[in-house]
ROTIKE-716744 format. One record per residue (C-alpha): residue number from 1; residue in three letters; x, y, z. Coordinates in steps of 0.2 Angstrom, whole numbers, plus 2048, in hexadecimal, padded with zeros to 3 digits. Example, Ala and Ser with C-alpha at 12.3 -4.5 7.8 and 13.67 -1.06 7.14 Angstrom:
# residues 2
n = 1 res = ALA east = 83E north = 7EA up = 827
n = 2 res = SER east = 844 north = 7FB up = 824
***
This chain:
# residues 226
n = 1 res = UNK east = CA9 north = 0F1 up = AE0
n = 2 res = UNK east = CBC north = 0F0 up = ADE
n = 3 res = UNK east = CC3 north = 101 up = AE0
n = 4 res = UNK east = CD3 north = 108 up = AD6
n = 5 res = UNK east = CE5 north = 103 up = ADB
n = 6 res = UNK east = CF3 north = 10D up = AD1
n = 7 res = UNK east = D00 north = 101 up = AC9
n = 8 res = UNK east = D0E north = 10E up = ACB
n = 9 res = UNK east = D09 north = 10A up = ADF
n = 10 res = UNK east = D09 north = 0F7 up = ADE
n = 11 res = UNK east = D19 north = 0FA up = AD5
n = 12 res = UNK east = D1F north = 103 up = AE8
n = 13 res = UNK east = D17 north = 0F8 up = AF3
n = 14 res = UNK east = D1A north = 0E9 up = AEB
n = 15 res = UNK east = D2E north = 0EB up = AEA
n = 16 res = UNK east = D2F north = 0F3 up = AFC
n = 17 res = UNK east = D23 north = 0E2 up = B00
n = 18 res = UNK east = D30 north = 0D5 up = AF6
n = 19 res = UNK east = D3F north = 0DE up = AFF
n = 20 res = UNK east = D37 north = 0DE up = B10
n = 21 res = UNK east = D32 north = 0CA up = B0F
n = 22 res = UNK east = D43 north = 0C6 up = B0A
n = 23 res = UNK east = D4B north = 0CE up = B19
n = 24 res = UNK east = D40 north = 0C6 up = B24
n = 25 res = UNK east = D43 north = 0B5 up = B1B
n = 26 res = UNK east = D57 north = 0B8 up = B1D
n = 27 res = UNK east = D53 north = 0BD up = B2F
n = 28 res = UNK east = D4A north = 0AD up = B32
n = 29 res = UNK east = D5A north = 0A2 up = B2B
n = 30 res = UNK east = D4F north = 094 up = B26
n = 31 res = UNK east = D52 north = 097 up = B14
n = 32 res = UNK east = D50 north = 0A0 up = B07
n = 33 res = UNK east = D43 north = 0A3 up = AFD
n = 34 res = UNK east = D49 north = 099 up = AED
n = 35 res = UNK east = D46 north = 0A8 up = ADF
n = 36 res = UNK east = D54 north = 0B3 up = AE9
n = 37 res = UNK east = D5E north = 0A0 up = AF0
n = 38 res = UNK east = D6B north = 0A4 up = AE3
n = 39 res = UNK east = D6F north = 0B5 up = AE4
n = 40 res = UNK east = D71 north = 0B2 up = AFA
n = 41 res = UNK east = D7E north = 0A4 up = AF3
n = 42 res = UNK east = D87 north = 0AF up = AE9
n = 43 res = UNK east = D88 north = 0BF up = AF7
n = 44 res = UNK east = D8D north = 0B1 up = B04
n = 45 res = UNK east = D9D north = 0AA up = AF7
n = 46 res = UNK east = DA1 north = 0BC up = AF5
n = 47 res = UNK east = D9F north = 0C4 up = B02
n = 48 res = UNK east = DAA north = 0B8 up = B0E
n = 49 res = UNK east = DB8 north = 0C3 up = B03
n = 50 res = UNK east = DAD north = 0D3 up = AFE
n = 51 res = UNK east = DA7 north = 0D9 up = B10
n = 52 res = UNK east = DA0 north = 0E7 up = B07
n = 53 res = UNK east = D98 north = 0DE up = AFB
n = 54 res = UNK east = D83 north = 0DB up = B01
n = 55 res = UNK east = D75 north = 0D2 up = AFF
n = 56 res = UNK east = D6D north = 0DE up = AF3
n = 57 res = UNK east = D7A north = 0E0 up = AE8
n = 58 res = UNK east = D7C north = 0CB up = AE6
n = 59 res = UNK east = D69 north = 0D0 up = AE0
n = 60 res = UNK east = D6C north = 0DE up = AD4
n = 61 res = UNK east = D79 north = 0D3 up = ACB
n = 62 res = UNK east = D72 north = 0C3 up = AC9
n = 63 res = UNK east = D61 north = 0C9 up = AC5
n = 64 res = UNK east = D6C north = 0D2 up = AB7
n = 65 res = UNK east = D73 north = 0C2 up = AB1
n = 66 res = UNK east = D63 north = 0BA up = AB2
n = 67 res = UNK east = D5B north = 0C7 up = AA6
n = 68 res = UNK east = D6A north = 0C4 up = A99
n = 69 res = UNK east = D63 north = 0B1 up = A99
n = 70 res = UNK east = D51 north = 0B8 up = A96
n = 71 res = UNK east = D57 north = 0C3 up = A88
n = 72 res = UNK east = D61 north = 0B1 up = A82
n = 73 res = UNK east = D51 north = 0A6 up = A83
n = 74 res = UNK east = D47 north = 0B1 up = A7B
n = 75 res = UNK east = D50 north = 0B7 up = A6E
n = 76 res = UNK east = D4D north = 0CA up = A72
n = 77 res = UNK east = D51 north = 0D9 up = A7B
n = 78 res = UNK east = D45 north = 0E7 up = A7F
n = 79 res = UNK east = D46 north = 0F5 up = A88
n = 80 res = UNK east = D3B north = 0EF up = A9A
n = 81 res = UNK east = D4B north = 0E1 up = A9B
n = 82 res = UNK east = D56 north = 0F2 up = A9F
n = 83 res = UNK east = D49 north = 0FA up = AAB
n = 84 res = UNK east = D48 north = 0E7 up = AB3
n = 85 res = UNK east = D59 north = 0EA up = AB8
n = 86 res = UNK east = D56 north = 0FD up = ABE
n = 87 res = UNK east = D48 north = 0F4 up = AC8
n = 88 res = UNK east = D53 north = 0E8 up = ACE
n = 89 res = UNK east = D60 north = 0F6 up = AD4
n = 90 res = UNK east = D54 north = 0FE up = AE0
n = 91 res = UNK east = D4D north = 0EF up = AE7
n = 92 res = UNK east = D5F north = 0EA up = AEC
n = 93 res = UNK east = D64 north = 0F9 up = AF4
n = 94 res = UNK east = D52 north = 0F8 up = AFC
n = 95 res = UNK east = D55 north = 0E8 up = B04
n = 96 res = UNK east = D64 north = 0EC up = B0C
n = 97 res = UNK east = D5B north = 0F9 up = B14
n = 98 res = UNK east = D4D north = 0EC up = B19
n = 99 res = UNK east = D5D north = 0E0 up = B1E
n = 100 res = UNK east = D61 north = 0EB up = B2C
n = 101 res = UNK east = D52 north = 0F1 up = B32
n = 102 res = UNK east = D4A north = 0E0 up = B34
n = 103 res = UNK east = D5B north = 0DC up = B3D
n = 104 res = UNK east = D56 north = 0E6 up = B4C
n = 105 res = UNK east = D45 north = 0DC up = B4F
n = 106 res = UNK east = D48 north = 0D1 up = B5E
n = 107 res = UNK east = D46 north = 0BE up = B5E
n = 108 res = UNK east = D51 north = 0B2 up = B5C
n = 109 res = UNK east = D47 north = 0A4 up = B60
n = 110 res = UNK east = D3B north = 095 up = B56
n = 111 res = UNK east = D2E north = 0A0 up = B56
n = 112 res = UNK east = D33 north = 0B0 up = B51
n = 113 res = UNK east = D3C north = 0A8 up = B44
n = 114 res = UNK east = D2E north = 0A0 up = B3F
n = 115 res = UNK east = D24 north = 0AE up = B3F
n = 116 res = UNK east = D30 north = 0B8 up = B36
n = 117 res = UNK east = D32 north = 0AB up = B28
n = 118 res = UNK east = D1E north = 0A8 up = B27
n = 119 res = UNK east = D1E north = 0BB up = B26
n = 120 res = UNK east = D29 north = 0BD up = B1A
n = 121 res = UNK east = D22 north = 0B1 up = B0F
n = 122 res = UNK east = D13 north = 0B8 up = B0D
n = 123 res = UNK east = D1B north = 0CB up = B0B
n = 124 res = UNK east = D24 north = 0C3 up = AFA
n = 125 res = UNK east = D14 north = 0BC up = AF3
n = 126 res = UNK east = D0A north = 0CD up = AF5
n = 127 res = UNK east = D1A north = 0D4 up = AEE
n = 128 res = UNK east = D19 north = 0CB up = AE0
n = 129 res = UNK east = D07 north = 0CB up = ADC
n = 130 res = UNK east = D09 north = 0DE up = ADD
n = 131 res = UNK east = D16 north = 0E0 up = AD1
n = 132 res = UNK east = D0E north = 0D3 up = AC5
n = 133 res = UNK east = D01 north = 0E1 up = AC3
n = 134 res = UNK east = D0B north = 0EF up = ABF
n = 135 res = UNK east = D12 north = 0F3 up = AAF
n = 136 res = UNK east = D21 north = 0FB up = AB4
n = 137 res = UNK east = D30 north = 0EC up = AB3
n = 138 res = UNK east = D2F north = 0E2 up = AC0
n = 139 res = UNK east = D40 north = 0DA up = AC8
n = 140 res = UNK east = D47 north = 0CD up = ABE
n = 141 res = UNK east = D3E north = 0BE up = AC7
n = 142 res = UNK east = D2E north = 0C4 up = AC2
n = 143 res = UNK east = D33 north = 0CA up = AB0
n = 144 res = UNK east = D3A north = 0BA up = AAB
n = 145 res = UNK east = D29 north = 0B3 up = AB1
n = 146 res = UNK east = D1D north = 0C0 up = AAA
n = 147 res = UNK east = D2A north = 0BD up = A98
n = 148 res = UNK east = D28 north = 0AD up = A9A
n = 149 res = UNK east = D16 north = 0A9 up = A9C
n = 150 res = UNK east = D10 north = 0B8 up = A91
n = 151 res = UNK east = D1C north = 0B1 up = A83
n = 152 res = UNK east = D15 north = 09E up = A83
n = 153 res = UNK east = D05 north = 0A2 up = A88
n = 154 res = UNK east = D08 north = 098 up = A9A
n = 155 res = UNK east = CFD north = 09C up = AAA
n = 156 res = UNK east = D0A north = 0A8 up = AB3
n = 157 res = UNK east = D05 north = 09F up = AC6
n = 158 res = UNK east = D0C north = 08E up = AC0
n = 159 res = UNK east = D1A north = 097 up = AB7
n = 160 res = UNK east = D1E north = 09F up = AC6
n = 161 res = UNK east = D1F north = 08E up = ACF
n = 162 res = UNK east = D28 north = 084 up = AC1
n = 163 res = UNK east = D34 north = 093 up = AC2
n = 164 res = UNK east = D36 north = 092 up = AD6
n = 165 res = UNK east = D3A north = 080 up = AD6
n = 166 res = UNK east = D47 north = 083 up = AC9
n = 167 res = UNK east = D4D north = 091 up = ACF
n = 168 res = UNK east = D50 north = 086 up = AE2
n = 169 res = UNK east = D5A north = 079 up = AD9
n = 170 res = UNK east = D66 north = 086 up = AD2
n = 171 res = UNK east = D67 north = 08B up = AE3
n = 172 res = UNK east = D6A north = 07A up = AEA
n = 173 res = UNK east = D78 north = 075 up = ADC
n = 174 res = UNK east = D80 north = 087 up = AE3
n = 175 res = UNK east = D7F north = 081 up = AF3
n = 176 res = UNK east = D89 north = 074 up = AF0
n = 177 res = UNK east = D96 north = 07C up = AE7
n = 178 res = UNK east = D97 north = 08A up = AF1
n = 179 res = UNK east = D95 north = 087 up = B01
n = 180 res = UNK east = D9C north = 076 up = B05
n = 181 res = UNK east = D96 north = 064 up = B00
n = 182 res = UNK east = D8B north = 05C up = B0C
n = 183 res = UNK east = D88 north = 06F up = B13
n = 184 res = UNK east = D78 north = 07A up = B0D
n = 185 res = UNK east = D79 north = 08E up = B11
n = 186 res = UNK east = D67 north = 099 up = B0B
n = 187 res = UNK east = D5F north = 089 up = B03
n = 188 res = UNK east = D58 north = 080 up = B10
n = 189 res = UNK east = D46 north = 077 up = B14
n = 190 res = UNK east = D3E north = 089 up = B14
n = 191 res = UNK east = D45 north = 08C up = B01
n = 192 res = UNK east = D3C north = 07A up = AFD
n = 193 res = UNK east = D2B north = 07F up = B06
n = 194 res = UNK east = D2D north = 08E up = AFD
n = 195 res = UNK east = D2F north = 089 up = AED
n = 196 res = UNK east = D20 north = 07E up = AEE
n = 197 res = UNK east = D12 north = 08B up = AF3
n = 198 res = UNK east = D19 north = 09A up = AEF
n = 199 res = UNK east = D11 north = 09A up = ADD
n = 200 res = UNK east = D00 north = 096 up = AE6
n = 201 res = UNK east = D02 north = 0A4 up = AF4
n = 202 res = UNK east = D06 north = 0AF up = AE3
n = 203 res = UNK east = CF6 north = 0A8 up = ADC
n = 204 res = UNK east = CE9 north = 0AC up = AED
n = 205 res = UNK east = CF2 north = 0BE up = AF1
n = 206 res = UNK east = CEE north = 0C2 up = ADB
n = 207 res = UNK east = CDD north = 0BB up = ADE
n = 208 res = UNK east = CD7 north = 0C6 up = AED
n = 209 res = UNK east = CDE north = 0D6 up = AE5
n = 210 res = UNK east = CD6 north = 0D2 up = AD6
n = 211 res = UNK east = CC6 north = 0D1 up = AE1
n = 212 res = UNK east = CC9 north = 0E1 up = AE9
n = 213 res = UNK east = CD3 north = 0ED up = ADD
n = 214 res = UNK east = CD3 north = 0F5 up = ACC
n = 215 res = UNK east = CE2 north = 0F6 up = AC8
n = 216 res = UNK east = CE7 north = 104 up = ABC
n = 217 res = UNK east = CF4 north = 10F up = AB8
n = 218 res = UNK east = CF6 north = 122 up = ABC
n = 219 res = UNK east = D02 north = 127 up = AAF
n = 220 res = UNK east = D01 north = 125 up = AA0
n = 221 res = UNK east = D14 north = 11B up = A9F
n = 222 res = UNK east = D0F north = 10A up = A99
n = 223 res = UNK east = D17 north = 10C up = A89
n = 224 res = UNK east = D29 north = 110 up = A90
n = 225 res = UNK east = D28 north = 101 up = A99
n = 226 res = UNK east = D25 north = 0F7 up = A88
***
């Protein structure tokens, strides 16, 4: 028998999941995860003259960018794109926190950094698989997905993936012109291996909640979120 899970809950969990892999992944420094590749880039460019300027806030603002181009695809604008954003706000600030915090685990070696990177991986995909289930707006990543998907009828896990392997291309090109011919910084074999199971780690952590939860919302909100 599956017992109830709250979405509003999975909305929690799942962010404070997504923020706490991609600090573990940054920590490990074999690459980004592709979907978040691009916004590093951007907060590596800027903040070799912005000291100030962090990690979550490169987030914040291309994930803002990125729903503009949603809204442009799609011909449309509605009102979860804005709370996408508000989403993406809190999960920026949240990962600066996560940021520091993994910064004072010990282990600077092959092994803990593979264990963080392995670790962190697998915090992202139960992230997202969480706030896949929720219908308050996800971060832009997952909106452009569940947008997607929803608007052409497409399964969302192989969306997801075709969506990661673009996204790491972008990445790449920035790389490139960012960074220094020749020279990668974030995208790097990890952001590959990433971006080829990611979309099936999605897929296995959506299946065994499915197995084991109900999930359902405790306020009756669903409508703002329209």
């Amino acid at each position: 028998m599956r017992r109830p899970f709250y979405t509003e809950l999975a909305y929690v969990i799942g962010l404070t999941a997504l923020a706490f892999g991609t600090a573990l992944m940054e920590r490990a420094d074999f690459g980004m995860s592709m979907v978040v590749a691009p916004a590093y880039l951007i907060y590596l460019k800027v903040s070799s003259t912005l000291s100030w300027f962090t990690f979550g806030m490169a987030e914040y603002c291309f994930q803002a960018f990125l729903i503009i181009v949603l809204a442009l695809v799609l011909r449309r604008f509605r009102r979860k794109y804005l709370f996408s954003f508000v989403t993406a706000f809190i999960y920026g600030n949240v990962l600066d926190l996560m940021i520091r915090a993994v910064g004072l685990i010990p282990g600077e070696g092959i092994m803990p950094r593979t264990g963080f990177y392995l670790s962190g991986m697998i915090f992202c995909a139960v992230g997202v698989s969480l706030l896949f289930t929720t219908y308050i707006s996800p971060e832009a990543y997952e909106l452009f997905v569940k947008e997607i998907s929803s608007t052409y009828n497409l399964n969302i896990n192989k969306t997801k993936t075709v969506y990661d392997c673009c996204s790491c291309m972008v990445a790449i090109v920035m790389s490139f012109i960012f960074i220094g011919f020749g020279h990668f910084e974030g995208v790097k074999l990890g952001t590959v291996f990433c971006a080829l199971v990611n979309g099936w780690l999605i897929g296995q952590c959506t299946r065994l909640f499915e197995k084991h939860f109900d999930f359902t919302d405790a306020f009756g909100l669903r409508k703002i979120f329209v």
